[in-house]
SENU-445279 format. One record per residue: chain; residue number from 1; z, y, x of N, C-alpha, C in turn; residue in three letters. Coordinates in steps of 0.2 Angstrom, whole numbers, padded with zeros to 4 digits. Layout:
! residues N
> c k nz ny nx caz cay cax cz cy cx r
> A NUM Z Y X Z Y X Z Y X ALA
...
END
This chain:
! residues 179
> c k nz ny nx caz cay cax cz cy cx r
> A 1 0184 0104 0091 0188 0109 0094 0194 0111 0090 UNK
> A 2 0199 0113 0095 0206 0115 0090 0204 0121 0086 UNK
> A 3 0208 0122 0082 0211 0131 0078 0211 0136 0082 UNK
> A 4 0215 0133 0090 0217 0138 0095 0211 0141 0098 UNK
> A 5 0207 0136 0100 0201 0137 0106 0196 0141 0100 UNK
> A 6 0194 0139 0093 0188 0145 0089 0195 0149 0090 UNK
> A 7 0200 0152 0087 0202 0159 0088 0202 0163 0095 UNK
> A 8 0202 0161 0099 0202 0162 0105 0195 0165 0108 UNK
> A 9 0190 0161 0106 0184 0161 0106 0182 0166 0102 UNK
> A 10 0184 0167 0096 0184 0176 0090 0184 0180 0093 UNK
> A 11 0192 0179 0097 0194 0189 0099 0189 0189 0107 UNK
> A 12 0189 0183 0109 0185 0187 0116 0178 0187 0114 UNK
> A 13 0174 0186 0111 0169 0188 0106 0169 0194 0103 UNK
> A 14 0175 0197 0100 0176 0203 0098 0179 0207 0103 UNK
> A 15 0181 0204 0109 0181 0210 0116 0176 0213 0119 UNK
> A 16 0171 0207 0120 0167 0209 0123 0162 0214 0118 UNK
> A 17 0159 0212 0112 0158 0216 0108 0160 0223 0109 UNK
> A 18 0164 0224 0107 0168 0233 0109 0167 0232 0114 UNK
> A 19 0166 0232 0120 0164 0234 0126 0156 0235 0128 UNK
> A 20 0153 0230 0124 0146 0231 0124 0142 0236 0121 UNK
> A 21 0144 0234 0112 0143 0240 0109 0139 0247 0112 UNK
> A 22 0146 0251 0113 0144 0257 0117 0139 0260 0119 UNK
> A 23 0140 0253 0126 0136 0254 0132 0126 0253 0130 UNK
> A 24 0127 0250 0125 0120 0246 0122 0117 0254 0118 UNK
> A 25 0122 0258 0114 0121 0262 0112 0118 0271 0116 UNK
> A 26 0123 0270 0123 0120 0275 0124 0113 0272 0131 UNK
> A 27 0114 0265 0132 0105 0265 0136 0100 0265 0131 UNK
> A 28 0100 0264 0124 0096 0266 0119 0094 0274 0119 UNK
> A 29 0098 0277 0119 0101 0284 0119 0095 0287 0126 UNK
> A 30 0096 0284 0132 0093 0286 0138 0086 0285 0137 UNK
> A 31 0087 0278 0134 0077 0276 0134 0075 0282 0129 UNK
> A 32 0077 0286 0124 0073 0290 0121 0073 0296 0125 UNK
> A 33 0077 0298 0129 0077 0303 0131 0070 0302 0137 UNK
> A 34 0070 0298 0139 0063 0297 0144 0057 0298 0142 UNK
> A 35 0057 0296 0134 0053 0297 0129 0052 0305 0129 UNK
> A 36 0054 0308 0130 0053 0314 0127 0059 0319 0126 UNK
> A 37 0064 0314 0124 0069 0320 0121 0074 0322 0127 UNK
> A 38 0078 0326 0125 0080 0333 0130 0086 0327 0133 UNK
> A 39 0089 0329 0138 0092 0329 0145 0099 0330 0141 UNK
> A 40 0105 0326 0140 0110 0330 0141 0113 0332 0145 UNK
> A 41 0114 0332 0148 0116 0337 0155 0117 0346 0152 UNK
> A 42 0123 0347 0152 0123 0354 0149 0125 0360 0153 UNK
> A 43 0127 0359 0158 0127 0363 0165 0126 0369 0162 UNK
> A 44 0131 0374 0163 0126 0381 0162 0124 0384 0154 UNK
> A 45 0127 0378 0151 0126 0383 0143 0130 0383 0139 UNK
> A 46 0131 0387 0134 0138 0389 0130 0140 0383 0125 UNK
> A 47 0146 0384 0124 0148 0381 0120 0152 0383 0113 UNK
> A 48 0149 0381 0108 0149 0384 0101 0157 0383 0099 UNK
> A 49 0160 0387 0097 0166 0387 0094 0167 0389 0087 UNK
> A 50 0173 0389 0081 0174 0395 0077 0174 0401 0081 UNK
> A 51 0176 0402 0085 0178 0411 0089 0172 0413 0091 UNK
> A 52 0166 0408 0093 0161 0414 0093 0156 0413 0090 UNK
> A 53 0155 0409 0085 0150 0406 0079 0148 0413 0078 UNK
> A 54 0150 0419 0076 0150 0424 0071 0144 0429 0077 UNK
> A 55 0148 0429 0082 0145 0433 0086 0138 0433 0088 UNK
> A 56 0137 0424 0090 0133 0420 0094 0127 0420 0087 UNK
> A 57 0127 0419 0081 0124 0418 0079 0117 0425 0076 UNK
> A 58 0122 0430 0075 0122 0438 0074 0116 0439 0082 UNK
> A 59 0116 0436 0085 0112 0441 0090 0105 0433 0090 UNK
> A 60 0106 0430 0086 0097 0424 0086 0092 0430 0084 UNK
> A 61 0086 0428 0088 0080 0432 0086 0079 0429 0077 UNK
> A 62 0083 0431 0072 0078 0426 0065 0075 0433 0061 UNK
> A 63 0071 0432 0058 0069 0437 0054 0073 0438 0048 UNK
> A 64 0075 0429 0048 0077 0429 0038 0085 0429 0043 UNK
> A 65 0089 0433 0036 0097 0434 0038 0099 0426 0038 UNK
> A 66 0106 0426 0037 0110 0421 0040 0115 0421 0034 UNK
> A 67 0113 0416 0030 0116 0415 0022 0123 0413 0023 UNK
> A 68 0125 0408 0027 0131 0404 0027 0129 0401 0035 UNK
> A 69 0135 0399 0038 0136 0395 0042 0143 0393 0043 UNK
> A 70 0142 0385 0048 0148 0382 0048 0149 0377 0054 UNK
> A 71 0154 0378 0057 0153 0373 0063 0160 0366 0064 UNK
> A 72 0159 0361 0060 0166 0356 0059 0160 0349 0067 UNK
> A 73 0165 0350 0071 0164 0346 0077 0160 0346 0079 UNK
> A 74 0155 0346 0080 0147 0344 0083 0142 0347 0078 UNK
> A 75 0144 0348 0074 0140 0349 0067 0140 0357 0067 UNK
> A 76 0135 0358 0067 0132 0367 0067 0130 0365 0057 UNK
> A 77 0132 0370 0053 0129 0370 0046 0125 0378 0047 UNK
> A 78 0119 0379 0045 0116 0383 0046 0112 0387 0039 UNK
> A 79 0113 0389 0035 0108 0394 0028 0104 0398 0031 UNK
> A 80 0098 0398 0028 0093 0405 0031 0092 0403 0024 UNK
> A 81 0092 0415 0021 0090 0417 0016 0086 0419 0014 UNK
> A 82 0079 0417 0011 0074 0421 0009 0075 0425 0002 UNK
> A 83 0073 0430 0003 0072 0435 -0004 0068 0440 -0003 UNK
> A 84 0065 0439 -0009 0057 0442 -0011 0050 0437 -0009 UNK
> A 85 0045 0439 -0011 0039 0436 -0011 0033 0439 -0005 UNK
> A 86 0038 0443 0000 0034 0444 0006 0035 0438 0012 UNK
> A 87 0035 0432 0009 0037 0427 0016 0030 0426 0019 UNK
> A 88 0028 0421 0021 0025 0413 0023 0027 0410 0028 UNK
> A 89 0025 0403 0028 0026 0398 0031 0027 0397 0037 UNK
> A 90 0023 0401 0040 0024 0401 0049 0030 0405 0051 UNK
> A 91 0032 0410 0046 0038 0413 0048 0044 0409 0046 UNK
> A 92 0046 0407 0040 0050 0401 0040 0050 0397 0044 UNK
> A 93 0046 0392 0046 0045 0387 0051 0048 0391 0060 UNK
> A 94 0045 0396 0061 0048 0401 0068 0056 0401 0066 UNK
> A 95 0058 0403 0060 0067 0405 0061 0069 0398 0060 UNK
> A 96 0066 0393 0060 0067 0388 0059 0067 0384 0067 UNK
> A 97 0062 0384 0069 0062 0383 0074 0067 0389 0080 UNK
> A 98 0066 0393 0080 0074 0399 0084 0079 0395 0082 UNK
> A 99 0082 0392 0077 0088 0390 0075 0088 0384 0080 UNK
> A 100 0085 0379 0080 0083 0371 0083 0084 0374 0089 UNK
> A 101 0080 0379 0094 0080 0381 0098 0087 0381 0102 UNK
> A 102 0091 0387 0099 0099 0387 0099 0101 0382 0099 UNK
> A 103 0101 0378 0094 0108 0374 0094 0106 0368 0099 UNK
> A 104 0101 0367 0104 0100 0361 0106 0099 0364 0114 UNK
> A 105 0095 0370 0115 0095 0371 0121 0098 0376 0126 UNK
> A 106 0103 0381 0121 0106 0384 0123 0114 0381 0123 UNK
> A 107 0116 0378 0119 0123 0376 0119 0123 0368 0123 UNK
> A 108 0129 0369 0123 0129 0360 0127 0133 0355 0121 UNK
> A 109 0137 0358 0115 0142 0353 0112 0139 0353 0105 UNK
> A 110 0133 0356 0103 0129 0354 0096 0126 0345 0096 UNK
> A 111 0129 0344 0093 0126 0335 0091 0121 0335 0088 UNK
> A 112 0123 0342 0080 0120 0339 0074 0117 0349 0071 UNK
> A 113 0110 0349 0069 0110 0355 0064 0109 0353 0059 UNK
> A 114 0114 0354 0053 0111 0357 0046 0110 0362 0044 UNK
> A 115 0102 0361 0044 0096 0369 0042 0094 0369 0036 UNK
> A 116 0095 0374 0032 0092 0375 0025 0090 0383 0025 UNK
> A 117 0085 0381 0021 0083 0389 0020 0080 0388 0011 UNK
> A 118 0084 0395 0010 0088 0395 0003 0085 0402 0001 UNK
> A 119 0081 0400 -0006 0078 0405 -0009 0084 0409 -0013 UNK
> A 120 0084 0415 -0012 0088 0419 -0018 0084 0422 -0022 UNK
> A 121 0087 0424 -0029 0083 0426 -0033 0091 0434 -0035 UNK
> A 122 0088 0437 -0033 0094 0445 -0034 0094 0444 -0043 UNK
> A 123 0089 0446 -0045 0088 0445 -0054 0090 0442 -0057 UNK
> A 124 0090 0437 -0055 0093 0428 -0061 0101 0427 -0055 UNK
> A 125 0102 0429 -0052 0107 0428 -0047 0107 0420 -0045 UNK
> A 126 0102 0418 -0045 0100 0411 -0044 0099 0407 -0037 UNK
> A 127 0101 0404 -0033 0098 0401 -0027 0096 0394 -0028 UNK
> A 128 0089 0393 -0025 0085 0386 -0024 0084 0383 -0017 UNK
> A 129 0084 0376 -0016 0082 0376 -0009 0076 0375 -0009 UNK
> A 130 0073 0379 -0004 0067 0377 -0001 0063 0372 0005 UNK
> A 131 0070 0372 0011 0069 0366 0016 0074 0364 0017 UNK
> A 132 0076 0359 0023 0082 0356 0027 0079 0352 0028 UNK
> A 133 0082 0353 0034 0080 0348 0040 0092 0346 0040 UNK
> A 134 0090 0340 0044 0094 0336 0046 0092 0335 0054 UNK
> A 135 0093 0339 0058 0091 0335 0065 0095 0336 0072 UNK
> A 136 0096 0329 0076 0099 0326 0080 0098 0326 0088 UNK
> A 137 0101 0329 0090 0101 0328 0098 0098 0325 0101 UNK
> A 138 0101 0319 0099 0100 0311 0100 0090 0312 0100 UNK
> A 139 0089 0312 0094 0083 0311 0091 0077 0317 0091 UNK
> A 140 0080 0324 0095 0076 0328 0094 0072 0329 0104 UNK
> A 141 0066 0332 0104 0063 0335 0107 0060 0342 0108 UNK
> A 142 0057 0346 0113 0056 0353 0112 0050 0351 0109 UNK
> A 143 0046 0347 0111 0038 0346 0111 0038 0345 0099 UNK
> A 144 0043 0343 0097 0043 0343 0091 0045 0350 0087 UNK
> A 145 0049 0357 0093 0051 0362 0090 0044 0365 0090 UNK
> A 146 0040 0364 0098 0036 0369 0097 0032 0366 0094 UNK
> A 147 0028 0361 0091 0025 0358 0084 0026 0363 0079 UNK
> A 148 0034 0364 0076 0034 0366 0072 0033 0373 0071 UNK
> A 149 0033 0378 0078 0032 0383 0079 0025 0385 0078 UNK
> A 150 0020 0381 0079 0015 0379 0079 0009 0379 0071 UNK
> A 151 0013 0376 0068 0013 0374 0061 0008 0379 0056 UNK
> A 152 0008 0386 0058 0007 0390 0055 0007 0391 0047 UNK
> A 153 0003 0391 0042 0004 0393 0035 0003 0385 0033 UNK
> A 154 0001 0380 0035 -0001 0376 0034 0003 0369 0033 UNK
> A 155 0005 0365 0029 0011 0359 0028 0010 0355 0034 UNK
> A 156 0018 0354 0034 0021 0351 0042 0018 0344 0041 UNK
> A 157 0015 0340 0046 0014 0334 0047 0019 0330 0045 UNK
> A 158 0019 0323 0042 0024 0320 0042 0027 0316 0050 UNK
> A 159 0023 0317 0052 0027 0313 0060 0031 0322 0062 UNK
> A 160 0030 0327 0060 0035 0332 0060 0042 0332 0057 UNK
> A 161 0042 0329 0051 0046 0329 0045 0052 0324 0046 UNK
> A 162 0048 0321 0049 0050 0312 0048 0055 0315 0057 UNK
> A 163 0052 0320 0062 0057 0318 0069 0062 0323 0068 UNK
> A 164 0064 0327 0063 0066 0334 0062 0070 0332 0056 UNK
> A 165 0068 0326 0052 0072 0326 0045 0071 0331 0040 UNK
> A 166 0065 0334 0039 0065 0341 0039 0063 0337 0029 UNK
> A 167 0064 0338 0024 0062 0339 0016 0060 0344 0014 UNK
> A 168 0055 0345 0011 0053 0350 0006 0056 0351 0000 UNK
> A 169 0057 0356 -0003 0059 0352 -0011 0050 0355 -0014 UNK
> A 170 0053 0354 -0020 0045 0356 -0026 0043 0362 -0025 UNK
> A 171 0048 0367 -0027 0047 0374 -0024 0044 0376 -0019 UNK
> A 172 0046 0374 -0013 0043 0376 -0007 0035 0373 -0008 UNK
> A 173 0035 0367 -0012 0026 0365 -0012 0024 0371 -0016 UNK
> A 174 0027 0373 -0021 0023 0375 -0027 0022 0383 -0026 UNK
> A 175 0027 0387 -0022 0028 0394 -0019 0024 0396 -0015 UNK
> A 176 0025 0390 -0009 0021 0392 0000 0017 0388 0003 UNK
> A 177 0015 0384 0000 0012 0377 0002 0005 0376 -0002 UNK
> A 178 0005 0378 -0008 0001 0376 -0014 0000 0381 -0020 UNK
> A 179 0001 0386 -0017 0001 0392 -0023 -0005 0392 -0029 UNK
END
């Protein structure tokens, strides 16, 4: 073969590529959702912005207040603050779940939540983390929310962890988990 005909054969290789790509990615996309996860179709639900991030957030059922939050593109950033030694488990895991809840079923433009929930210490003026999740549109279903709703005092399954991205640190085992 000539020089011309392999480059030739490259770029339309690499056309068709970038056109396949995508399409490969979002029927990957559809096969999970038949699986379980939630419907993109947004019809009908709000759409998060900075202008009403403040507002929208301020009226979530959580129990724990609202540490920090941040919304850059599709990325909801979310803190929930514990302070004091009146918690447990099932009530983290609920404001945890309320938060998933919002960002996937009420809005239509959230792709991504980052969830942490972040120990204060007033005394030591010190903050620890206790959880985060990492979890994905793409990748998430309600059947996994109400699991964690579910959970009660008790440590999250790892096929919970593992669909939620959810980490514990030492803390959390050694606090609420394992006292």
């Amino acid at each position: 073969m000539k020089i011309g005909s392999l480059i030739g054969i490259a770029l339309l290789a690499g056309a068709v590529s970038a056109v396949l790509l995508p399409q490969m990615a979002e029927l990957e996309a559809a096969q999970h959702r038949e699986a379980g996860g939630l419907e993109t179709t947004f019809a009908g639900r709000m759409n998060l912005n900075d202008d009403n991030l403040v507002d929208v957030l301020a009226a979530l059922p959580l129990t724990l207040p609202v540490d920090s939050a941040a919304w850059n593109g599709r990325v909801l950033s979310l803190d929930l603050k514990v302070t004091g030694n009146d918690h447990e488990p099932r009530e983290l895991y609920g404001n945890m779940a309320e938060a998933i809840t919002f960002a996937f079923q009420e809005t239509g433009n959230v792709g991504q939540l980052l969830l942490r929930v972040i120990a204060e210490d007033k005394w030591l003026g010190s903050r620890r983390l206790l959880l985060a999740g990492d979890i994905r549109r793409g990748e998430w279903s309600s059947r996994l929310t109400e699991e964690l709703r579910q959970a009660g005092n008790h440590p999250l399954p790892d096929t919970l962890k593992t669909g939620l991205r959810i980490s514990e640190s030492e803390l959390w085992n050694q606090q609420f988990i394992h006292p």
